[in-house]
PDB file of the backbone (N, CA, C, O) and the ligand in Angstrom, with CONECT records:
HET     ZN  A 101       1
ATOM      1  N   UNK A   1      -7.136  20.833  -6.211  1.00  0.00           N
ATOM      2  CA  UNK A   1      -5.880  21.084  -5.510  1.00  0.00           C
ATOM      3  C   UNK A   1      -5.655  22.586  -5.390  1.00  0.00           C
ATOM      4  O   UNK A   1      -5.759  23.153  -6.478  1.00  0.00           O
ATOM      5  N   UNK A   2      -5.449  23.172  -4.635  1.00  0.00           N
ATOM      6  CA  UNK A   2      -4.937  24.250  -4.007  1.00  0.00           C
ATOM      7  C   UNK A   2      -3.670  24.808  -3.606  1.00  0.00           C
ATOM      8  O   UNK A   2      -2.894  24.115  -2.949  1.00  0.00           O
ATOM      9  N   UNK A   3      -3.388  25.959  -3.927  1.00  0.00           N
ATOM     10  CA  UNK A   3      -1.596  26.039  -4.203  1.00  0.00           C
ATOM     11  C   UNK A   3      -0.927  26.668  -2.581  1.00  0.00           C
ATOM     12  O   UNK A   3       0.184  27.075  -2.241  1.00  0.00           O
ATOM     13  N   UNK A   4      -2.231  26.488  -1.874  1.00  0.00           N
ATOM     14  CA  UNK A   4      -2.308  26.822  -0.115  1.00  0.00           C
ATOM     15  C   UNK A   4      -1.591  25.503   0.341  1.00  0.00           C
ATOM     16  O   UNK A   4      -0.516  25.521   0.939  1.00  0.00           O
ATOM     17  N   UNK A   5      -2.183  24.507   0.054  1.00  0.00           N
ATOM     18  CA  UNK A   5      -1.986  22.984   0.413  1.00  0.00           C
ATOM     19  C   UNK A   5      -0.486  22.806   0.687  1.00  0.00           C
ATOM     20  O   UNK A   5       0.395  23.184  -0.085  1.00  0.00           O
ATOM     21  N   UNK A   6      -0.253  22.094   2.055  1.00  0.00           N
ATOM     22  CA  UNK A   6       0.848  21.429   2.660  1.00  0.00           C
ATOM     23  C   UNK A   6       0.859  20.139   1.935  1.00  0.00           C
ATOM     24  O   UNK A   6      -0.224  19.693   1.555  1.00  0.00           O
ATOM     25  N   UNK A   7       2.269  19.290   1.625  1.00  0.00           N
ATOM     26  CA  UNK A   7       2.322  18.595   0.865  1.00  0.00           C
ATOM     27  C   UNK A   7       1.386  17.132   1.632  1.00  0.00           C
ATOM     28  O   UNK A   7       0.830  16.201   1.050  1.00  0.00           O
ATOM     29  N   UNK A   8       1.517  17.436   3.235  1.00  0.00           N
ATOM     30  CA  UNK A   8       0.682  16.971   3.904  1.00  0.00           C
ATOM     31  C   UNK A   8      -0.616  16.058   3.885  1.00  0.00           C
ATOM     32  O   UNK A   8      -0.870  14.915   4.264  1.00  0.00           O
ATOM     33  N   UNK A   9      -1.375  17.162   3.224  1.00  0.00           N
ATOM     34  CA  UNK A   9      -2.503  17.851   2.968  1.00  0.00           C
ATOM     35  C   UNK A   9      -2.844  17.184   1.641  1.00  0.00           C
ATOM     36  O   UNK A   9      -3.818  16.450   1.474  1.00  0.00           O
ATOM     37  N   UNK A  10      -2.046  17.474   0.818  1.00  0.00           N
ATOM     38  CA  UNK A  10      -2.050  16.878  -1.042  1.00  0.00           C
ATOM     39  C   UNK A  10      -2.016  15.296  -0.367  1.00  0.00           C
ATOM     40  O   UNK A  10      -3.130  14.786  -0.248  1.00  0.00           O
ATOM     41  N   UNK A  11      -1.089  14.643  -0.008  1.00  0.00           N
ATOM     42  CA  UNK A  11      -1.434  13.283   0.605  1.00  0.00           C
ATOM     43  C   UNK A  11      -2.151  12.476   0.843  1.00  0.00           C
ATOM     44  O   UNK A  11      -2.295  11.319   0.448  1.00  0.00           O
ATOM     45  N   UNK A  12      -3.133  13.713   2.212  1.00  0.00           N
ATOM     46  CA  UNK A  12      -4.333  13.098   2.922  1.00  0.00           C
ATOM     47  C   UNK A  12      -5.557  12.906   1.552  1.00  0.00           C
ATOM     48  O   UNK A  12      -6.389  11.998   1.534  1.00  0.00           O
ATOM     49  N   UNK A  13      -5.447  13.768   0.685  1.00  0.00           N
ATOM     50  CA  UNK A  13      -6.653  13.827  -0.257  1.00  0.00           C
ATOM     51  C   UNK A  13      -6.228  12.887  -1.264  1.00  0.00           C
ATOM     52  O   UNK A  13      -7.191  12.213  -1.629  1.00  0.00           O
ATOM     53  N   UNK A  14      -5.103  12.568  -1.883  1.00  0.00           N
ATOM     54  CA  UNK A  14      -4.634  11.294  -2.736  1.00  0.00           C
ATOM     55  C   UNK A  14      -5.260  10.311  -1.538  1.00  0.00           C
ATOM     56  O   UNK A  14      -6.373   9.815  -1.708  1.00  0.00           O
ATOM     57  N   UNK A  15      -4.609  10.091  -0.499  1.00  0.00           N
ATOM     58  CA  UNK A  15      -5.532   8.607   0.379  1.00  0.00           C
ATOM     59  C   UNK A  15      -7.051   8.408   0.459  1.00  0.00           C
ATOM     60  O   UNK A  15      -7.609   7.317   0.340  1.00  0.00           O
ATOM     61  N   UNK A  16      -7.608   9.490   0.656  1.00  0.00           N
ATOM     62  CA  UNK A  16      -9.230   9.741   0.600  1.00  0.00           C
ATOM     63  C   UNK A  16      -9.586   9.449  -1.034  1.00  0.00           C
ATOM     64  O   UNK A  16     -10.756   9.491  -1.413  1.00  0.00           O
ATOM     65  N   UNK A  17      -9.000   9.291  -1.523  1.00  0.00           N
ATOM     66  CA  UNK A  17      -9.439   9.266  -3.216  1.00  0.00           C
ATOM     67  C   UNK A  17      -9.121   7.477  -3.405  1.00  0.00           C
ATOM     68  O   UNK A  17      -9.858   6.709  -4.023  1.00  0.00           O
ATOM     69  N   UNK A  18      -8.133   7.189  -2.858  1.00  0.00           N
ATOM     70  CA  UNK A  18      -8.116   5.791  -3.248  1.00  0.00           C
ATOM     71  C   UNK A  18      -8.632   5.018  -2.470  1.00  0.00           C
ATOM     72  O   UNK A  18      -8.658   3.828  -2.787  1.00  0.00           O
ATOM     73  N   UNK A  19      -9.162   5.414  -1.301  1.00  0.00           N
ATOM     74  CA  UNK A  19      -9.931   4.592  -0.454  1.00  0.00           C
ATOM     75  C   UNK A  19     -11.306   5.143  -1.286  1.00  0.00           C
ATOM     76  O   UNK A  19     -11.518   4.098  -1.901  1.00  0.00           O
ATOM     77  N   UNK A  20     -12.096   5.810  -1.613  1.00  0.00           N
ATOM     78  CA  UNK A  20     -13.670   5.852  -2.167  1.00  0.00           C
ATOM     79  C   UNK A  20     -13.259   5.078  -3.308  1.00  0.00           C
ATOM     80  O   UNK A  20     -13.948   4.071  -3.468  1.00  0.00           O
ATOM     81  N   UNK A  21     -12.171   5.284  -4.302  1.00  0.00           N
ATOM     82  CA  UNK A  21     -11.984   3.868  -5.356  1.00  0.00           C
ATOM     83  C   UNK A  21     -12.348   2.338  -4.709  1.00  0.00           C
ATOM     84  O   UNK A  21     -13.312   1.639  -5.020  1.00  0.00           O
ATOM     85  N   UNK A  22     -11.356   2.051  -3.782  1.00  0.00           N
ATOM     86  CA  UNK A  22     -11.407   0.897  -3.381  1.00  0.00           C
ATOM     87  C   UNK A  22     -12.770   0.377  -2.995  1.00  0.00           C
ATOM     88  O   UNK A  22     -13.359  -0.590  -3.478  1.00  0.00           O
ATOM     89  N   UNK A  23     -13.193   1.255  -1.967  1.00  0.00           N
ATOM     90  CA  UNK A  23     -15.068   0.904  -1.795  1.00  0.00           C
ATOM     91  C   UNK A  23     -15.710   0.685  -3.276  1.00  0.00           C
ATOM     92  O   UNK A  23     -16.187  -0.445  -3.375  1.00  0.00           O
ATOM     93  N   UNK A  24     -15.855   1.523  -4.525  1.00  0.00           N
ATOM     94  CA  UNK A  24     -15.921   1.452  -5.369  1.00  0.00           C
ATOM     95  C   UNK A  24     -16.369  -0.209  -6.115  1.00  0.00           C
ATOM     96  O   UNK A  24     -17.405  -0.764  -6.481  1.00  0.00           O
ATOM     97  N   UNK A  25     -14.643  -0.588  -6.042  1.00  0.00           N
ATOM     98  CA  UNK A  25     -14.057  -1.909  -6.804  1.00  0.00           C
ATOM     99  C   UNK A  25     -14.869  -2.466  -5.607  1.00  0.00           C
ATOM    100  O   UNK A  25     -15.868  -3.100  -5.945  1.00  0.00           O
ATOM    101  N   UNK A  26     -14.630  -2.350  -4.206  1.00  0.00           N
ATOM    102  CA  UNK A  26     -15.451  -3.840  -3.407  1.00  0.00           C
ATOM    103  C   UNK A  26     -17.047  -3.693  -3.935  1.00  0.00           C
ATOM    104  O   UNK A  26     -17.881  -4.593  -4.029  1.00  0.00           O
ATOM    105  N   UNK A  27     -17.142  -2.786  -4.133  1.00  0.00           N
ATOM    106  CA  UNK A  27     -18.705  -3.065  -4.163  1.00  0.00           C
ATOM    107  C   UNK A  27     -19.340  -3.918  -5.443  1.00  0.00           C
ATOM    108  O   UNK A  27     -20.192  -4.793  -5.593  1.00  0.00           O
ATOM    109  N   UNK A  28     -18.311  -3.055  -6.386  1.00  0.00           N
ATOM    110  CA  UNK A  28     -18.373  -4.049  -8.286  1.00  0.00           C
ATOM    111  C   UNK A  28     -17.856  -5.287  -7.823  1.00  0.00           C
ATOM    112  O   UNK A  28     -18.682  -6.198  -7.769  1.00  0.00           O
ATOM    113  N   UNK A  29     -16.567  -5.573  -7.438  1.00  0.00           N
ATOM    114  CA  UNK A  29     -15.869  -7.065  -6.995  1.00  0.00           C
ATOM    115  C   UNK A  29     -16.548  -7.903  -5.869  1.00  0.00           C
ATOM    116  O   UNK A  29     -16.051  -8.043  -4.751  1.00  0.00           O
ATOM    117  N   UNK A  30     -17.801  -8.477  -6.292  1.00  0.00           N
ATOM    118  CA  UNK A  30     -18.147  -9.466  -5.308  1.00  0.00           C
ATOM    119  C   UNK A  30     -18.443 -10.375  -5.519  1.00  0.00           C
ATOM    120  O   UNK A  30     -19.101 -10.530  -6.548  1.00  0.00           O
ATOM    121  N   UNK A  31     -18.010 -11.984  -4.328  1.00  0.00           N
ATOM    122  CA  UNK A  31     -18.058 -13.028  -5.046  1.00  0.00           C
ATOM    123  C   UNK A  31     -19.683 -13.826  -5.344  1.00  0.00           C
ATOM    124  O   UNK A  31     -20.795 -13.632  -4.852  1.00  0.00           O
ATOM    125  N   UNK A  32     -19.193 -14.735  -6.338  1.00  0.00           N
ATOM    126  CA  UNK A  32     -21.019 -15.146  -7.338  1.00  0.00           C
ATOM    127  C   UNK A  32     -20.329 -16.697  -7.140  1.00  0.00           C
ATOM    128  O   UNK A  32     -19.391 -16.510  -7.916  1.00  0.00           O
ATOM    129  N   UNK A  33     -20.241 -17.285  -6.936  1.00  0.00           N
ATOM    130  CA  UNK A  33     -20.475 -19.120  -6.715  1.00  0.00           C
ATOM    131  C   UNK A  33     -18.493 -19.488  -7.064  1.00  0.00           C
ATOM    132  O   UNK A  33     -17.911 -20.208  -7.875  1.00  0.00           O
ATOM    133  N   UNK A  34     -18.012 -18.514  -5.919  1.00  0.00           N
ATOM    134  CA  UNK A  34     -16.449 -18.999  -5.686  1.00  0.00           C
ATOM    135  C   UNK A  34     -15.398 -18.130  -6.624  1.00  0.00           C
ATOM    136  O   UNK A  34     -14.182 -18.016  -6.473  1.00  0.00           O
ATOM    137  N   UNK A  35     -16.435 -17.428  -7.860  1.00  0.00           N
ATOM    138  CA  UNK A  35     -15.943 -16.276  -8.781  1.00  0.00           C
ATOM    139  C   UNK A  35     -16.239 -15.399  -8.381  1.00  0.00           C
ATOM    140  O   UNK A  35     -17.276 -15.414  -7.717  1.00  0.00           O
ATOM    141  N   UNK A  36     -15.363 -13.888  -8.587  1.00  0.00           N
ATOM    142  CA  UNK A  36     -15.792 -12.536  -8.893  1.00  0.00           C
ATOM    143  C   UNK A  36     -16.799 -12.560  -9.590  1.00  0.00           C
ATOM    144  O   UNK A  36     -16.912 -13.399 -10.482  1.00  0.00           O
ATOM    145  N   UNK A  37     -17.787 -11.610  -9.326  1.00  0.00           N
ATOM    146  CA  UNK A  37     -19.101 -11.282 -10.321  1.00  0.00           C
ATOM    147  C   UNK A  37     -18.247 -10.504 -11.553  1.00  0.00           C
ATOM    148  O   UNK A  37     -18.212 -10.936 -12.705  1.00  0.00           O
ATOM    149  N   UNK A  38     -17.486  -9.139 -11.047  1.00  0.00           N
ATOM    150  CA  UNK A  38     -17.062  -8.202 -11.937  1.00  0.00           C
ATOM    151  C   UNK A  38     -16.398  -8.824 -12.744  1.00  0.00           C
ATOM    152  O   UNK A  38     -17.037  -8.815 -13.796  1.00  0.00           O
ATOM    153  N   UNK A  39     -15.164  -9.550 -12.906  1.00  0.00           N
ATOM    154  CA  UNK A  39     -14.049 -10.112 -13.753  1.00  0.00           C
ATOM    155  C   UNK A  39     -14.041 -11.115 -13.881  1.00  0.00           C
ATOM    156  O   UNK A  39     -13.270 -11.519 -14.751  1.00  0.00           O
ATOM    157  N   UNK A  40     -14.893 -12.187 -13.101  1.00  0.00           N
ATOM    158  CA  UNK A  40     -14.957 -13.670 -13.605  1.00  0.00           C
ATOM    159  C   UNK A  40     -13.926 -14.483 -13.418  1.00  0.00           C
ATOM    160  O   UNK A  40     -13.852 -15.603 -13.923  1.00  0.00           O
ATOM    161  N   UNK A  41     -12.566 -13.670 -12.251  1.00  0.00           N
ATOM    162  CA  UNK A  41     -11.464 -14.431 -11.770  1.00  0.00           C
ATOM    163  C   UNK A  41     -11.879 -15.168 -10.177  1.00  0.00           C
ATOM    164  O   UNK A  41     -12.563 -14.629  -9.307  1.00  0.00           O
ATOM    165  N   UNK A  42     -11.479 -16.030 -10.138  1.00  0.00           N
ATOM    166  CA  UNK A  42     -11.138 -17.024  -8.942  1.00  0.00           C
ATOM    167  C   UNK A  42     -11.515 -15.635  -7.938  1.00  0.00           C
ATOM    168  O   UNK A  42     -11.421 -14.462  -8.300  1.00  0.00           O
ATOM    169  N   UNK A  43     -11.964 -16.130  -6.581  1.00  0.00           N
ATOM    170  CA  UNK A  43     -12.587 -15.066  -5.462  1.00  0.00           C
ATOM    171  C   UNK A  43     -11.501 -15.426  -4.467  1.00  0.00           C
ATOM    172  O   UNK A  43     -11.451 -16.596  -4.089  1.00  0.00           O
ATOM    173  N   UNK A  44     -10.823 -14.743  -4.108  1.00  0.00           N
ATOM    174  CA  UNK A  44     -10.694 -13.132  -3.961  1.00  0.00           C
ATOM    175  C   UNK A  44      -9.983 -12.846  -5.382  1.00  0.00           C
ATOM    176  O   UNK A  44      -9.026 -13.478  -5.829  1.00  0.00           O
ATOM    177  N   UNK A  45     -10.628 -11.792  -5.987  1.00  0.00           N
ATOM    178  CA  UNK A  45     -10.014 -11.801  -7.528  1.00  0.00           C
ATOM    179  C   UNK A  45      -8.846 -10.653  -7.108  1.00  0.00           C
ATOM    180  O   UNK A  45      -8.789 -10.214  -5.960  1.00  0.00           O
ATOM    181  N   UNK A  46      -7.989 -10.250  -8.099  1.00  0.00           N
ATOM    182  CA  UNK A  46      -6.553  -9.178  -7.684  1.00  0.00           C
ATOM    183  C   UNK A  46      -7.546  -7.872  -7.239  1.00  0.00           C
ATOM    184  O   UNK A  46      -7.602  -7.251  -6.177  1.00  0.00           O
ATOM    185  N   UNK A  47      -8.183  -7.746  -8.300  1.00  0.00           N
ATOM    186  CA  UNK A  47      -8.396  -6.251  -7.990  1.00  0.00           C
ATOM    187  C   UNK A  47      -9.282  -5.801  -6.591  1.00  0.00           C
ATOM    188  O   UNK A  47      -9.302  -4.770  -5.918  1.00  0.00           O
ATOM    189  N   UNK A  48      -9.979  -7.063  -6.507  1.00  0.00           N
ATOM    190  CA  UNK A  48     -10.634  -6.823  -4.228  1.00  0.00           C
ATOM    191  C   UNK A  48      -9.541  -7.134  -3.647  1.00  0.00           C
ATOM    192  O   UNK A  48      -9.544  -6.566  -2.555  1.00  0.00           O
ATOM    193  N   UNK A  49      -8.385  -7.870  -3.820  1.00  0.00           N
ATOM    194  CA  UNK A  49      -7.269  -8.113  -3.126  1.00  0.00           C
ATOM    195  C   UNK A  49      -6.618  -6.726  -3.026  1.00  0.00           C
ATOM    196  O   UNK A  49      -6.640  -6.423  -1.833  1.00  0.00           O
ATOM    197  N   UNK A  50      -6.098  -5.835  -3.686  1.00  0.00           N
ATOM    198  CA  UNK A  50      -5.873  -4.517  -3.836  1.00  0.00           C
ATOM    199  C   UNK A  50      -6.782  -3.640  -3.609  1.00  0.00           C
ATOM    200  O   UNK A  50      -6.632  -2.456  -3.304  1.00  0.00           O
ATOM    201  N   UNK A  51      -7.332  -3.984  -3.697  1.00  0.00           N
ATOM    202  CA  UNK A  51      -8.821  -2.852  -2.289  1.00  0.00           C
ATOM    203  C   UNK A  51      -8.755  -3.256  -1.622  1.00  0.00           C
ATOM    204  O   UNK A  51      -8.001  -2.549  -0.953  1.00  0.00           O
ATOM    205  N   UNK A  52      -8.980  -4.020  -1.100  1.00  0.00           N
ATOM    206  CA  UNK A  52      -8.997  -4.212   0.319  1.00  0.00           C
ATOM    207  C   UNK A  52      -7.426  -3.717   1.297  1.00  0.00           C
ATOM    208  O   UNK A  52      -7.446  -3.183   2.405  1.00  0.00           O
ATOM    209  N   UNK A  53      -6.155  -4.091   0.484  1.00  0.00           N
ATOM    210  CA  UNK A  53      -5.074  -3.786   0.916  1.00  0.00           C
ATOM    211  C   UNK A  53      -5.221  -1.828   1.116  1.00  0.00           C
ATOM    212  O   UNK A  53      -4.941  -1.282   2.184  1.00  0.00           O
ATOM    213  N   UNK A  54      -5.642  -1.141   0.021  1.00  0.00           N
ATOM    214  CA  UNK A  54      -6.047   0.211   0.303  1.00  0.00           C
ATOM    215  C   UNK A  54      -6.759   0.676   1.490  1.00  0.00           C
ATOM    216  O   UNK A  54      -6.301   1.646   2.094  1.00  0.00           O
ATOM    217  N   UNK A  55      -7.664   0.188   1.836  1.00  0.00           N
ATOM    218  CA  UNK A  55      -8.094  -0.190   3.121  1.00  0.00           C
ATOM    219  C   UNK A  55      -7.808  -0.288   3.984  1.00  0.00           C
ATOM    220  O   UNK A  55      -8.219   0.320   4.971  1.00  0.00           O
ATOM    221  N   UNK A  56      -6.773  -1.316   3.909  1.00  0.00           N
ATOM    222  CA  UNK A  56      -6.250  -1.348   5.636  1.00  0.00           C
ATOM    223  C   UNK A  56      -5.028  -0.667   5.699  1.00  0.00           C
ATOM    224  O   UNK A  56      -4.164  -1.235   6.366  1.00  0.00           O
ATOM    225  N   UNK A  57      -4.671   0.603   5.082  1.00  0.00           N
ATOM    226  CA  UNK A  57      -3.659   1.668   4.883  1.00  0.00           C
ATOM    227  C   UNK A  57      -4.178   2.667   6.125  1.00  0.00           C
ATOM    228  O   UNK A  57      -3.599   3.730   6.346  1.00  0.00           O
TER     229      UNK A  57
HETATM  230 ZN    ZN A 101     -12.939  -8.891  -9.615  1.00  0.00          ZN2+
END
């Protein structure tokens, strides 16, 4: 962070940070026979449900 930065700016780079998370989690969160591989919850498990919602931000 940079003390140049428009609060703008601080924004755009918080969104760019939680979207490479979210890719992140989709890539660990994928489904294995109707389960998450990662967490072993019911597919779509919360945490790809919340990536994916990051996503379509
Ligand atoms: Zn999961």
């Amino acid at each position: 962070m940079t003390s140049t930065a428009s609060p703008r700016e601080e924004w755009g780079t918080s969104l760019e940070r939680y979207r490479e998370r979210a890719v992140a989690v989709l890539e660990a969160h994928v489904p294995a026979t109707g389960r998450c591989a990662e967490c072993g919850d019911a597919w779509p498990c919360d945490r790809a449900c919340c990536a994916e919602f990051v996503l379509e931000l």
